[in-house]
C-alpha positions, -999 to +999 in steps of 0.1 A: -152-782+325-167-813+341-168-849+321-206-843+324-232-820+322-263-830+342-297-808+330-331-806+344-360-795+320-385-779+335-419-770+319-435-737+339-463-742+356-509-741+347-508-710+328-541-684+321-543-694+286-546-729+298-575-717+317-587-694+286-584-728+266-566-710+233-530-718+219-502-704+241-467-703+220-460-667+221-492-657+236-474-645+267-497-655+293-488-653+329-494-679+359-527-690+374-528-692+407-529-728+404-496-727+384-481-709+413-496-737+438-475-755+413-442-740+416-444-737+449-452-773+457-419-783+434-401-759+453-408-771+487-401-810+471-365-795+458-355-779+491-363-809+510-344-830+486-316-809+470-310-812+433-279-794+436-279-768+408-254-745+400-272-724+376-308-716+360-320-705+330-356-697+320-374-688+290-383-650+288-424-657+291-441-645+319-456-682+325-417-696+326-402-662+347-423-668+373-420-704+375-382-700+377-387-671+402-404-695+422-385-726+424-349-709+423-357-690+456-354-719+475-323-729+457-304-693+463-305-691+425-316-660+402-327-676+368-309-658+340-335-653+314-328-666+279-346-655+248-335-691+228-355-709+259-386-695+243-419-712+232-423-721+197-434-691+174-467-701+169-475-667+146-514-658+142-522-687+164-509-672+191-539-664+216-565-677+194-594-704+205-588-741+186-617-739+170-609-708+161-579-717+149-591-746+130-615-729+111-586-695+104-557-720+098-567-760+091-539-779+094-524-791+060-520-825+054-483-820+043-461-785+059-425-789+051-398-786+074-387-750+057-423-736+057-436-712+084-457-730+110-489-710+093-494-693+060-497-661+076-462-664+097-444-682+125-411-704+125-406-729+108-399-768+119-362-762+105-356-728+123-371-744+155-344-769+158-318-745+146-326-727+175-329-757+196-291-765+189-282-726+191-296-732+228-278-761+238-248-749+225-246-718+245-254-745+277-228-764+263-200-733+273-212-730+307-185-741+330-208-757+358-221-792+360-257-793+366-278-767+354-318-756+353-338-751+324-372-735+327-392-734+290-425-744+276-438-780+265-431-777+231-398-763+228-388-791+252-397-815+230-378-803+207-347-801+229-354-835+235-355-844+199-319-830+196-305-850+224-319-880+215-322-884+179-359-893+180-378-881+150-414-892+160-433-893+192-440-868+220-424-862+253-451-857+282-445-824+302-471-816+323-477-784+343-442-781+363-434-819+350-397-819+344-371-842+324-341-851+337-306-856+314-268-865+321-247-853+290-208-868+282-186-840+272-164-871+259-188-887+240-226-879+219-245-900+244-272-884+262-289-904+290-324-897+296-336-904+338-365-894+337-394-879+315-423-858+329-416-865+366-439-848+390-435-862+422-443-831+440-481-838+431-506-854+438 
């Protein structure tokens, strides 16, 4: 094991329920074309200027697959798919329009941490970060130093959450924006380098 664990996490790319303007979570959309553009343009930016992963990881979602098909070509890397990488489970909002969604499920002005993330189904705040921590600890036993993650906006943010203790706030991924950490295996500090980086873009 190294003395530090470097990760790079990496929201997939425009996806069609982006397009179809409806909630995504486990609506398992695939990649627009645009979203490929995407990828593709982050792909050319890593091989010209070499991260240096060992290993890749993505969530099992079409939209993140592909995006981690993608990018890990040029890297001579095959993303292992991980179930825990997922998107948060969303329940019946899943593929539904926000209005719709609104007007099916309004949002209550209190949901505890232990309640499902609608009345009709879908995790809960608490079992979100359980599985948050259940996902960085299997990272955690991976004996390489600088690894890939490839997941969805707002299971990031909860990753981020975990790593550095923030308990408001949002972290802003945007389509194929990525977050860069360095982990101690000595310590509990986690250094954040960057947040939402897309320098590949325009």
């Amino acid at each position: 094991m190294t003395d530090h664990l470097s990760l790079t996490l990496l929201r997939h790319g425009r996806s069609r329920a982006d397009d179809e303007n409806v909630h995504e979570g486990r609506y398992d959309a695939p990649l627009t074309e645009t979203g490929r553009a995407q990828a593709r343009k982050l792909a050319a930016y890593w091989q010209a200027q070499p991260p240096g992963f060992e290993a890749a990881l993505c969530s099992s979602f079409r939209r993140a697959r592909e995006t981690a098909q993608i990018v890990c070509e040029t890297q001579h890397l095959t993303p292992q798919v991980s179930d825990p990488w997922r998107e948060w489970d969303n329940g019946p909002l899943a593929g539904l329009t926000y209005e719709e969604a609104e007007s099916r499920y309004p949002m209550p002005n209190f949901r505890h941490d232990f309640s499902p993330f609608t009345a009709d189904g879908g995790e809960s705040q608490a079992q979100i970060r359980a599985r948050a921590l259940t996902a960085l600890h299997e990272l955690w036993a991976i004996s390489v130093s600088n690894i890939l993650i490839v997941s969805h906006g707002g299971f990031l943010n909860s990753v981020m959450r975990e790593l550095t203790g923030a308990t408001r706030g949002w972290f802003a991924f945007g389509d194929t924006g990525f977050a860069r950490l360095s982990l101690s295996r000595g310590s509990h500090k986690a250094t954040v380098l960057s947040v939402g980086e897309q320098p590949h873009l325009p």
